[in-house]
C-alpha positions as CSV (number, residue, x, y, z in Angstrom):
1,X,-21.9,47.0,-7.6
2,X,-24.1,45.3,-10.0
3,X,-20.5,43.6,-11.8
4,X,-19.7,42.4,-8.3
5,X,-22.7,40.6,-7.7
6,X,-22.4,39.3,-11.3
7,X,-19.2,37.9,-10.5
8,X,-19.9,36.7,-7.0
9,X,-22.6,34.5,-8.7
10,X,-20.2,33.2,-11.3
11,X,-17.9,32.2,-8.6
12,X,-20.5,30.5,-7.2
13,X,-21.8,28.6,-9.7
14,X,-18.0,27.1,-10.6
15,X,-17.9,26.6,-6.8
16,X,-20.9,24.4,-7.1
17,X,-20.2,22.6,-10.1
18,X,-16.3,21.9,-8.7
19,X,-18.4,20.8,-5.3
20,X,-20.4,18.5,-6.9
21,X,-17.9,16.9,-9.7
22,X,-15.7,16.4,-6.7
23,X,-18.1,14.6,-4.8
24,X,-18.9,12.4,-7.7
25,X,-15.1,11.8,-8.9
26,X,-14.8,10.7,-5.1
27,X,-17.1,8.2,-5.0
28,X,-16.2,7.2,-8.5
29,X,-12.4,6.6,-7.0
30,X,-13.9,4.6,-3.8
31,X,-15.6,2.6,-5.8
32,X,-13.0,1.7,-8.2
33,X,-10.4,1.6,-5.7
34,X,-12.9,-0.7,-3.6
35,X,-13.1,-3.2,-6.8
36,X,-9.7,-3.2,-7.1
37,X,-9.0,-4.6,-3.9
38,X,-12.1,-6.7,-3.8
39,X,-10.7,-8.6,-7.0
40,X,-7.4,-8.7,-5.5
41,X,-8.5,-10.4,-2.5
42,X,-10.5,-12.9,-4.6
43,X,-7.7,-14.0,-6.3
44,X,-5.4,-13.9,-3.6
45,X,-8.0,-16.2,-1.3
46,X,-8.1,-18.5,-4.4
């Protein structure tokens, strides 16, 4: 019993870290992507 609980809180933690370096490698590609087309439509309007 006491393994399984051990475990289940491992799991959880590498849930949470995979929750939250998703989140922040999300908004990291949104706001790249977002640049990108900014600066594309900058130079395509000039």
């Amino acid at each position: 019993m006491n393994k399984k609980v051990k475990r289940f809180k491992y799991f959880m933690v590498v849930l949470a870290c995979i929750a939250i370096f998703g989140t922040m490698g999300t908004c990291l590609l949104f706001s790249i992507t977002y640049f990108i087309i900014k600066t594309a439509i900058l130079r395509g309007g000039k």
